[in-house]
N, C-alpha and C positions, 0 to 999 in steps of 0.2 A: 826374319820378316817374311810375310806373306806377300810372295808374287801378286802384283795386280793382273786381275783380268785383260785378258788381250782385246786390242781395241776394236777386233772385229767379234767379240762377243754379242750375241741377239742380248737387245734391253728392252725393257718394259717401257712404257709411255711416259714415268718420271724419270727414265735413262739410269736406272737401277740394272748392272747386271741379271738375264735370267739364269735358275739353276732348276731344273726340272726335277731335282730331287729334294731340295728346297722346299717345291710348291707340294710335291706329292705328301713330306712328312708332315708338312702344316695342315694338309686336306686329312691326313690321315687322323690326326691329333681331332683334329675341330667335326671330322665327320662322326667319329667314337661318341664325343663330347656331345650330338648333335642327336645321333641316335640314342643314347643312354637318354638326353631327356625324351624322344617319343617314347621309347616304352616301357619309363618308371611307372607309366598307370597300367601296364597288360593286366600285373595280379589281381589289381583291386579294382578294375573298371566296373567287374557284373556288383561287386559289394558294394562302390558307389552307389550304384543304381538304386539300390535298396535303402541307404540312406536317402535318396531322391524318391520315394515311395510306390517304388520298384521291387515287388516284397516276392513273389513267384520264381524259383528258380527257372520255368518255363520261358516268362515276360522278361528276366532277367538277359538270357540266351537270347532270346529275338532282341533285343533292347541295343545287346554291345552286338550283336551281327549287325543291325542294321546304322548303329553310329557308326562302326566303323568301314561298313562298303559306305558310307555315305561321300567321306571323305575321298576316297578311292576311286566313284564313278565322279566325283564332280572334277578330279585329277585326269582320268582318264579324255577329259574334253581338252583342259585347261594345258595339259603338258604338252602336245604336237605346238599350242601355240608360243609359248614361253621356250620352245627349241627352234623356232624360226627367229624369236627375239635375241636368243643368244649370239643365231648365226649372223643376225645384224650388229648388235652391238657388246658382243665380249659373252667370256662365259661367267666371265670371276662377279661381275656386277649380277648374275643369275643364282649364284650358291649365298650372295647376301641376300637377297630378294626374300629367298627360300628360308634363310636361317631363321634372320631378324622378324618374320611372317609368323612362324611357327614358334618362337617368343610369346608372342604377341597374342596367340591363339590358344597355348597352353595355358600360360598365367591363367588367362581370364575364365578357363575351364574351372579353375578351384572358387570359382566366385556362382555358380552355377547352382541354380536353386529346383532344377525339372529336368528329366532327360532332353525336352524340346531345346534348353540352352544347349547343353553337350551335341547333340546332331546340327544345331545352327551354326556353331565353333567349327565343328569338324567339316562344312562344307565349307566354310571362309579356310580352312587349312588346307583341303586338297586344291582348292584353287589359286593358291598363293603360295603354297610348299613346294616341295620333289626335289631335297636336299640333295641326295644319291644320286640323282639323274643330271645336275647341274655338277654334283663335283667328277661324277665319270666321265661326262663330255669335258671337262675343265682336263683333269689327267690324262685320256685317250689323245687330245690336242698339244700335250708338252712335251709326253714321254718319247723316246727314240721308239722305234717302229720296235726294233729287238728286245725293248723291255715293255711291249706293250701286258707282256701277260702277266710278268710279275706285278705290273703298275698297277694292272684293275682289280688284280688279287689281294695287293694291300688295300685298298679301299674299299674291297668285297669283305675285310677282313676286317677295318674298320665296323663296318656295317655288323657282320656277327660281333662282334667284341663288343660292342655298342648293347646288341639286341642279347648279351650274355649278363652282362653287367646290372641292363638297366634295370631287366624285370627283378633281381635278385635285391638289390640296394631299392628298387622301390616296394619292392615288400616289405623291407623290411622298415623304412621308413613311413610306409602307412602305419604300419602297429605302431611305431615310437611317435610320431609326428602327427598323426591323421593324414586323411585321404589331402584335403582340401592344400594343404601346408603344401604336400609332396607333389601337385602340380604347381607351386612356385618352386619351386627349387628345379624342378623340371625346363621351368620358364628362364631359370638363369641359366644353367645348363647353355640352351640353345642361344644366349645375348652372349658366355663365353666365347662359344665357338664360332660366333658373327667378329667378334675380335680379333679374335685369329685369323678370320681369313682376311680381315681389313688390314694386316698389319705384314705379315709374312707371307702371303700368298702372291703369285707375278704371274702376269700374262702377258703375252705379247700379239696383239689382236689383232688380224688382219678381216674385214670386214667381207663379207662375202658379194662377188663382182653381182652387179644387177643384171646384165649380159640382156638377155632377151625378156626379161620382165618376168612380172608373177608366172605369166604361163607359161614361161620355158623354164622356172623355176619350180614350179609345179609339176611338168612333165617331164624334168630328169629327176623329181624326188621320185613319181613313180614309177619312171623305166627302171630306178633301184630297188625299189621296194618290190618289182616287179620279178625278182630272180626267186628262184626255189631257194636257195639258201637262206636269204632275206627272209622272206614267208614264212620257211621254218624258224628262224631264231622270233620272228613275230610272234607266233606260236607256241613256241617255247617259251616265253618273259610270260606270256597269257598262263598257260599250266604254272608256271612255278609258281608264281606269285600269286595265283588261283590256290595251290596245295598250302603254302604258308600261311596262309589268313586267315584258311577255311576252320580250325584248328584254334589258333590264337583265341577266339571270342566266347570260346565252351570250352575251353584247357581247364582253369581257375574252377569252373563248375564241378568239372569233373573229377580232378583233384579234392575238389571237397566233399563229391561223392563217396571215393575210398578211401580218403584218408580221414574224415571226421575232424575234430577239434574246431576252435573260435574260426568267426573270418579272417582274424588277424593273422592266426596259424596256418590258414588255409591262402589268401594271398603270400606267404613267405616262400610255402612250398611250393607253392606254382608258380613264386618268381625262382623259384632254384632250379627248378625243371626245365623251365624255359630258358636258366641261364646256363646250364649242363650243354643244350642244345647251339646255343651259340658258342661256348670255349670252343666244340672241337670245329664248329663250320670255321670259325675264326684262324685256327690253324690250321686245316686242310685247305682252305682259302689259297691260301701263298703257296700250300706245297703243291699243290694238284696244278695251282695258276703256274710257276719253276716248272711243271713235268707237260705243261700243254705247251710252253714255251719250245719244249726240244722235238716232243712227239706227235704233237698237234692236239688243238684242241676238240675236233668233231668227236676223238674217242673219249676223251675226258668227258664231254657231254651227256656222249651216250652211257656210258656208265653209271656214271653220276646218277641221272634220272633213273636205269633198271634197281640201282640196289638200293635209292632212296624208294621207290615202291612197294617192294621189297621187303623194306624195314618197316612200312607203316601199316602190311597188314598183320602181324602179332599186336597189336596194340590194338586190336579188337576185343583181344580176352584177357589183357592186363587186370586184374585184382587188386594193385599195393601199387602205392606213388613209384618204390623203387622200380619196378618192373617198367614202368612208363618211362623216368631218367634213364634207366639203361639204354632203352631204344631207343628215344627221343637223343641222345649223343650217338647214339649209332651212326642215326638218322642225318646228324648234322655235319657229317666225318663226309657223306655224299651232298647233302647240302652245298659244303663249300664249293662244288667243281660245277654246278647250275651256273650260277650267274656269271661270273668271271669268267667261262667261257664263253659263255653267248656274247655276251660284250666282247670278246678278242673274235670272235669269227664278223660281231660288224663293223669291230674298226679295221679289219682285213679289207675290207669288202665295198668301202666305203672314203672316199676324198675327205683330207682336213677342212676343209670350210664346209663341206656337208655333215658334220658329226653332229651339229647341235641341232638340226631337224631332225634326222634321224635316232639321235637317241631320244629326244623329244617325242619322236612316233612312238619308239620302242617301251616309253616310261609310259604312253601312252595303251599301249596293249597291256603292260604287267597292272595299271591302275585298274584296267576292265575285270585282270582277275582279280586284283584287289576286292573288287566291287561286288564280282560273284561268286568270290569265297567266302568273304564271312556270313552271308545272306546263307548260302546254299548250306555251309556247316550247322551254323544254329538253328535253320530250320528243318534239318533233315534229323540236329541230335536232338529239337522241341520234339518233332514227329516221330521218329523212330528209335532213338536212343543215340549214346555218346559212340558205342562200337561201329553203328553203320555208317557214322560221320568219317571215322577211321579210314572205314574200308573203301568209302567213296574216294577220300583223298589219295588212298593207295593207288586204286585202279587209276585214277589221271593220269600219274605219276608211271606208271606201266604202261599207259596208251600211249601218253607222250615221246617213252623210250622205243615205243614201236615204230610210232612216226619217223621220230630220228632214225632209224636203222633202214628204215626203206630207203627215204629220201637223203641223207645225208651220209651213211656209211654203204648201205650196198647200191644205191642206184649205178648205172652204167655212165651216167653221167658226172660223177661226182666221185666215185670210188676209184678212179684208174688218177685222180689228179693227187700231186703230194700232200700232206697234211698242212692248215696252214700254220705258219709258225711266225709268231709275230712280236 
């Protein structure tokens, strides 16, 4: 027989023992599940469009740039406030919020008869979504401090596994199924993984003290937000999540540029590529998240960001889809050590009742790149071609790693203290 839990074990609010490893495989299971449905449409969003009378490869490109920053700056408002909601009332009731929303928003995308429905969707979704950001704050708040890095690296890892799977299984389900089918199944996708967290997910919520009211709640979020390390990792969620997206919205086009064949062939291949890219983020994820754990994470950052720069100026003169999968997994092998660490340098950096503003701020910066990455790609590859889109996202990617290296590996301030390890 299995020893009962001891009676001074932490329980949840229906007096359920907690197990922090428990919550993280169910967030881990339900955030895959969660991602795989946002981006069954990546392949075949620009080919929607054109069934929507969206016929211009040009109009096509602005079309998914601007649906999808749409989402992303109307997040960008929406998420600081839904991380103060958290830090009142629970995280777990914030990762439903988010699931069950984006159910609800996907379905009805396959019912969509004008691009103007798909960008009215998409703003009802950045402002009722930010799955990843409600279940990172959820995990950073359960796990033991020593396993903060593997913790957010399985959920980092969910996230690519998710974003490898989805575009791959929905390309392919657009050819077998059509466009319209393949966001319902999208839609249940996301009502799955609302079940999961309603069933197997525990928290144990201690609400955050009112102390000296909004304005002294106010004024120690920005005396934190107010450290150069802070500012940097701010900055940082902004570049990454800027270099991801910008990318995403003219992939599918561009893929059909050199490789030819139907749109159906042509979404398959660009959900392959794009799934190429999330296998390896998905497992550098955890191993880079294990090596920031012992060695700290400011060098994993900085890396991360030089050789993902790195890897995405050859892809200016790629010629053949394969050349593009190659780098685009290169790409994703540094990919994994972006996010995961940034998130372990703020939960270093930062009080357990303070986490859900703060990554709330934090979802809040990466939604602004959201917002100015796909804008800036599709219009720079409408204007100048798909290569200069490349190169733009490289350079970020390069300046970003600059940044970090002033500020966060050589400064005098910051380089003489030990790595942190968390």
């Amino acid at each position: 027989m299995v020893a009962p839990p001891p009676a001074t074990a932490p329980r949840d609010e229906t007096g359920r023992p907690i197990s922090w490893r428990r919550t993280l495989y169910a967030l881990w299971i339900a955030q895959t599940l969660a991602i795989m449905g946002f981006s069954l449409r990546a392949p075949f969003l620009p080919f929607f469009l054109d069934d929507l009378g969206t016929n211009s490869v040009e109009s096509q490109a602005l079309w998914s740039g601007v649906i999808n920053a749409g989402g992303a700056g109307v997040m960008a408002l929406s998420a600081p406030f839904w991380g103060v909601i958290a830090d009142r009332y629970g995280r777990k009731p914030m990762v439903l919020r988010s699931m069950f929303a984006a159910m609800v928003t996907i379905s009805l995308m396959g019912l969509a008869t004008s691009p103007w429905h798909l960008l009215g969707l998409r703003f009802v979704e950045g402002a009722f979504t930010g799955t990843v950001t409600a279940s990172t704050a959820l995990v950073a708040s359960t796990a033991p401090r020593e396993r903060t890095g593997f913790a957010l690296g399985l959920i980092q890892t969910a996230v690519f596994s998710g974003a490898s799977l989805g575009p791959l299984i929905g390309g392919v389900l657009a050819a077998q199924i059509g466009y319209r089918a393949t966001f319902g199944v999208a839609g249940a996708m996301l009502a799955v993984a609302g079940l999961i967290v309603v069933f197997l997910v525990q928290e144990r919520f201690v609400p955050v003290p009112r102390g000296n009211g909004a304005t002294g709640r106010f004024r120690g979020t920005f005396d934190l937000l107010a450290g150069r390390i802070m500012l940097m990792m701010v900055l940082s969620m902004l570049v990454i999540r800027l270099a991801g997206s910008s990318i995403q919205p003219i992939l599918p086009l561009f893929v059909g540029q050199v490789s030819g064949g139907t749109p159906g062939e042509q979404a398959a291949l660009a959900g392959l590529i794009l799934g190429v890219a999330g296998l390896t983020s998905a497992i550098s994820s955890v191993v880079l998240g294990r090596l920031g754990d012992r060695v700290g994470h400011r060098p994993i950052l900085f890396w991360s960001a030089l050789c993902g720069g790195l890897l995405y100026l050859p892809m200016v003169i790629v010629d053949a889809p394969w050349q593009l999968a190659v780098l685009q997994g290169l790409f994703g092998v540094a990919a994994g050590g972006l996010i995961p660490s940034a998130n372990a340098l703020v939960v270093a950096s930062t009080a357990p009742e303070r986490r859900g503003v703060v990554f709330g701020l934090m979802a809040g910066s990466a939604s602004l790149g959201g917002f100015i990455g796909p804008l800036a790609g599709s219009g720079i590859a409408a204007g100048f071609g798909f290569g200069v889109a490349f190169l733009a996202t490289g350079l970020s990617l390069l300046l970003l790693a600059l940044a970090l290296y002033l500020v966060v590996i050589a400064s005098p301030s910051t380089a003489t203290r030990q790595p942190v390890r968390t």
